[in-house]
N, CA, C and O of each residue as an XYZ file, in Angstrom:
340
protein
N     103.971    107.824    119.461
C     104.182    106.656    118.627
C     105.284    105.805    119.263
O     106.377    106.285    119.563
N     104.910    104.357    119.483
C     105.734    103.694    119.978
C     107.373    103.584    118.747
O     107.461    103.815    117.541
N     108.331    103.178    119.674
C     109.153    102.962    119.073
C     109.508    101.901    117.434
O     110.087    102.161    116.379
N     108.689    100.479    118.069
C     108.799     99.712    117.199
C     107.995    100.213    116.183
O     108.446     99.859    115.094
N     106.798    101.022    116.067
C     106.227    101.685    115.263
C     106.539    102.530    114.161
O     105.977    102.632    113.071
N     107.724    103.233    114.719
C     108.589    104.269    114.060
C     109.479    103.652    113.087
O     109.743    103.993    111.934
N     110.128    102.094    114.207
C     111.420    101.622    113.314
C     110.219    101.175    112.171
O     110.502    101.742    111.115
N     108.856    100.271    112.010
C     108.373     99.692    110.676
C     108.426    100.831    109.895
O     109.202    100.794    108.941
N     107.799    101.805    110.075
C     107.772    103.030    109.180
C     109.223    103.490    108.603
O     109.283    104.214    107.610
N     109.997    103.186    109.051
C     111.444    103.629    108.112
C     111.708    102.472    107.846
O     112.848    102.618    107.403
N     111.557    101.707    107.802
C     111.575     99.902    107.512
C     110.923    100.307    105.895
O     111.618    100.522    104.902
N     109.748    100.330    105.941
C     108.966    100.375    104.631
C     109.105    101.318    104.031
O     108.906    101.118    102.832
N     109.415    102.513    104.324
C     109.919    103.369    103.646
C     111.496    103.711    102.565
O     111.710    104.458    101.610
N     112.227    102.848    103.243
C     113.532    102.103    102.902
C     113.231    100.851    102.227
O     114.129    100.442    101.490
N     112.346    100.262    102.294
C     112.444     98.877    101.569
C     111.544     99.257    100.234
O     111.589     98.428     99.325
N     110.716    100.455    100.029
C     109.910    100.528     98.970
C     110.529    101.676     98.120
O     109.939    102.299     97.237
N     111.686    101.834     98.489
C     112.311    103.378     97.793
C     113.701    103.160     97.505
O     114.362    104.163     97.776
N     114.422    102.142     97.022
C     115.246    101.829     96.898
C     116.216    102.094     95.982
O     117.414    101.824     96.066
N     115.662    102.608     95.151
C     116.269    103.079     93.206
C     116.193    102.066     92.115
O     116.425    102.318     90.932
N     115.835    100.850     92.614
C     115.914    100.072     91.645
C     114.605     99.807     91.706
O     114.350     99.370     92.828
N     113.337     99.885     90.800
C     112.164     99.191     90.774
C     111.794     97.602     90.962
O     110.770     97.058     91.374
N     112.989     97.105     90.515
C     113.001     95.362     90.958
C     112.941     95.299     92.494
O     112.118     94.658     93.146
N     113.909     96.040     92.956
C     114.521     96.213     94.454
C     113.279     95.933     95.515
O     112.926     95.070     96.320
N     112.713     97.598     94.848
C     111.140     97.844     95.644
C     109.925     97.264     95.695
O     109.077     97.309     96.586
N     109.921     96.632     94.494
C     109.286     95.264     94.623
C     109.163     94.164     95.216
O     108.128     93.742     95.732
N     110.369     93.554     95.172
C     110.848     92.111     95.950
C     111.251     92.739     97.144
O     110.549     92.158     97.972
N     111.926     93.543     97.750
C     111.807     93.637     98.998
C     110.501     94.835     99.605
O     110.179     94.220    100.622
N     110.033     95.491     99.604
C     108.843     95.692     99.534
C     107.566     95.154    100.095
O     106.799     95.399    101.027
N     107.691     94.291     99.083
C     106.722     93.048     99.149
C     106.759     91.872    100.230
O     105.753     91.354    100.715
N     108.455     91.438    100.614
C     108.482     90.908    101.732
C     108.326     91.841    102.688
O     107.272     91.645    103.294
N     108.786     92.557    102.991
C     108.459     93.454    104.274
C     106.824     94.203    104.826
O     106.512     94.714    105.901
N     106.177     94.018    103.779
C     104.843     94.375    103.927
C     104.445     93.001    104.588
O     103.914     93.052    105.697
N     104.667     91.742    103.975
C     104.073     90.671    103.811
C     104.662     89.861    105.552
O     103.950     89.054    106.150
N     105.847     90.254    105.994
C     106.004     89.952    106.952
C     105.936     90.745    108.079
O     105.363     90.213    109.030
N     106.438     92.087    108.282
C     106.816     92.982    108.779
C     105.843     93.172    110.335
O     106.242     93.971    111.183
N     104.941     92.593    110.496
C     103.396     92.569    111.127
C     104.136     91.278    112.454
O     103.879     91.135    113.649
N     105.023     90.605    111.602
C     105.302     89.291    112.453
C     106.429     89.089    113.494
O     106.749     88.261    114.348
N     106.828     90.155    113.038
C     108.165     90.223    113.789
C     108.454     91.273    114.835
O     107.898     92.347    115.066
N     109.716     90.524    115.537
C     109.934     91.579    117.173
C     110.782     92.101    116.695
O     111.234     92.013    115.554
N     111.304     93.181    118.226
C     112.165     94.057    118.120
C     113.253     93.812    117.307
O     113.596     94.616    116.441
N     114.167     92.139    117.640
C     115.479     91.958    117.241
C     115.658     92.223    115.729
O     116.401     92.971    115.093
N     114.261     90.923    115.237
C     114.243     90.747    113.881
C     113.644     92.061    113.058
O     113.574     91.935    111.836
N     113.304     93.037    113.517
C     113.032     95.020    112.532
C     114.132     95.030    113.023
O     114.726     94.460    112.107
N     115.205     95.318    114.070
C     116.114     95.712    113.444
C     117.580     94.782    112.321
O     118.318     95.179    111.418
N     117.409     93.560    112.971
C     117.994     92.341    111.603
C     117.681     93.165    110.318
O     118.631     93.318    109.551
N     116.147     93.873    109.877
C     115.140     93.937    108.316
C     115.943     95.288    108.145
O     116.650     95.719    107.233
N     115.508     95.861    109.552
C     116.725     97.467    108.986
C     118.059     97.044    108.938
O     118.691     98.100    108.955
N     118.455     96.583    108.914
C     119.564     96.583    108.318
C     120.162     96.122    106.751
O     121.032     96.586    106.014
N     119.173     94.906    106.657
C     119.258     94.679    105.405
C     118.772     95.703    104.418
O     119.277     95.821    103.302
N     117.702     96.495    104.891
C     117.369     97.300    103.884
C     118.536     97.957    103.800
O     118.667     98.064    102.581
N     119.531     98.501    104.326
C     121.064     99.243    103.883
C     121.811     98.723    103.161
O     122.717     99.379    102.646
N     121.630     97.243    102.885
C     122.181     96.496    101.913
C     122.118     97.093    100.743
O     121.063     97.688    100.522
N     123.164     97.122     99.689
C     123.017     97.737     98.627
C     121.659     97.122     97.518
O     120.805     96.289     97.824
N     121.759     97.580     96.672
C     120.471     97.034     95.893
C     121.169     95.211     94.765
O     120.823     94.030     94.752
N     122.228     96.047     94.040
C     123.335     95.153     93.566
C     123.522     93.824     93.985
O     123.149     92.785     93.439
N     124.377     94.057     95.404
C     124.340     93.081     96.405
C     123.355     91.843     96.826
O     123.562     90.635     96.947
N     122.026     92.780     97.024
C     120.633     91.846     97.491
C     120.390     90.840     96.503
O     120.014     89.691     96.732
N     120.727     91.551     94.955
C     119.868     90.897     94.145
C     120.759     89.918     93.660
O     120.079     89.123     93.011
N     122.086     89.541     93.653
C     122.508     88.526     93.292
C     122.483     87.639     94.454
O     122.156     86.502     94.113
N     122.710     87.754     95.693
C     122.435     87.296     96.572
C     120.861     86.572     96.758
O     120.623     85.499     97.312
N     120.266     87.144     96.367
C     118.828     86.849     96.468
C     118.744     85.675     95.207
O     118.334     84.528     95.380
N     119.268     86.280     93.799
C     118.609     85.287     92.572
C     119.596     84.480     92.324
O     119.305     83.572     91.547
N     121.046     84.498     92.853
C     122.053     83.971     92.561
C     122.894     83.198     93.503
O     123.992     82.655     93.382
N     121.654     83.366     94.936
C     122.487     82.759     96.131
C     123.991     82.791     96.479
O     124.615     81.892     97.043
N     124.516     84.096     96.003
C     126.048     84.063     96.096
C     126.580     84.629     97.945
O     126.264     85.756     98.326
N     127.103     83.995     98.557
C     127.521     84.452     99.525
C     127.713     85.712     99.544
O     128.104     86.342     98.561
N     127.301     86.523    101.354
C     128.076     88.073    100.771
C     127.787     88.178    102.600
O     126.847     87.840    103.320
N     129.138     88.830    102.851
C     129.070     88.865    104.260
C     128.519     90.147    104.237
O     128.254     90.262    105.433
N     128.170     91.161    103.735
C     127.668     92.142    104.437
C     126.291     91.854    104.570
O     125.578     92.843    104.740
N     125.615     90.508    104.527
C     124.018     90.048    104.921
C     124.058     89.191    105.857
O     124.183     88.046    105.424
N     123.999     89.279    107.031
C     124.103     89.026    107.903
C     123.273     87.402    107.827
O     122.349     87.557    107.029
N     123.267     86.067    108.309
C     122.728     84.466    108.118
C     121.823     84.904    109.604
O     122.485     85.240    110.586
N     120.482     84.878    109.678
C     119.153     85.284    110.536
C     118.097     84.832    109.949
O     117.892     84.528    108.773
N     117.373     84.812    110.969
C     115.737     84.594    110.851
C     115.146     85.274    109.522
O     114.460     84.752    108.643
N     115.627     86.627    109.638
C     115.106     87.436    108.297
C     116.003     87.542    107.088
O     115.762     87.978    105.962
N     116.730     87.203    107.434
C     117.437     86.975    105.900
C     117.178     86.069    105.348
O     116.777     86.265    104.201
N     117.255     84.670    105.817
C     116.639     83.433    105.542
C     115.350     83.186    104.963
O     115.163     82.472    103.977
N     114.300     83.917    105.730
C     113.117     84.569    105.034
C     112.649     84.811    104.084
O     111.666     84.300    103.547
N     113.704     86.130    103.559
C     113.745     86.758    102.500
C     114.518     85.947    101.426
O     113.973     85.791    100.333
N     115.759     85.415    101.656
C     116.109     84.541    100.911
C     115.309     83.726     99.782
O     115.440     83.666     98.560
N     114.073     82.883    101.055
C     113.534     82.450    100.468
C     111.938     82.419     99.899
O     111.152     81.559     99.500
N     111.943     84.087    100.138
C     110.832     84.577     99.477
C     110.449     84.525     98.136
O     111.436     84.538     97.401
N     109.448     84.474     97.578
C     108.558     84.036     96.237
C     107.037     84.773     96.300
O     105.960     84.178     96.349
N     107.236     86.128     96.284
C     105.696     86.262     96.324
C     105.449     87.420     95.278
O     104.517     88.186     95.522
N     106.327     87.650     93.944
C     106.182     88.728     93.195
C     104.786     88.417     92.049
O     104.448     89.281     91.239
């Protein structure tokens, strides 16, 4: 199994298992929905965010509040402005 193969698979596995059912949803859902599109840099940009706390994402996400531990990228930006629940 190629590498980048391995990283999607703990990619989605981390983005759909999160503890929060909102979580696994909305991110989830982007990462399925994009995850196909992207290179090396940007899976690991996505792994990382998936380490983002759950807390964190979601005010960040519904509340646009700054938060340096989310790094300003291609995939954050993305997700930011994802809408597909």
């Amino acid at each position: 199994m190629k590498n980048n193969e391995l990283l999607k698979k703990k990619i989605i596995y981390r983005a759909t298992h999160r503890g929060s059912k909102e979580m696994d949803l909305l991110l989830g859902s982007f990462v399925k929905f994009y995850i196909d599109n992207f290179n090396l840099l940007q899976l690991r940009d996505l792994h990382n965010l998936t380490f983002v706390e759950d807390e964190v994402l979601y005010k960040w996400y519904f509340h646009k509040i700054k938060n340096s531990s989310i790094k300003d990228n291609k995939v954050s930006l993305l997700f930011q402005n994802f809408n597909r629940l």
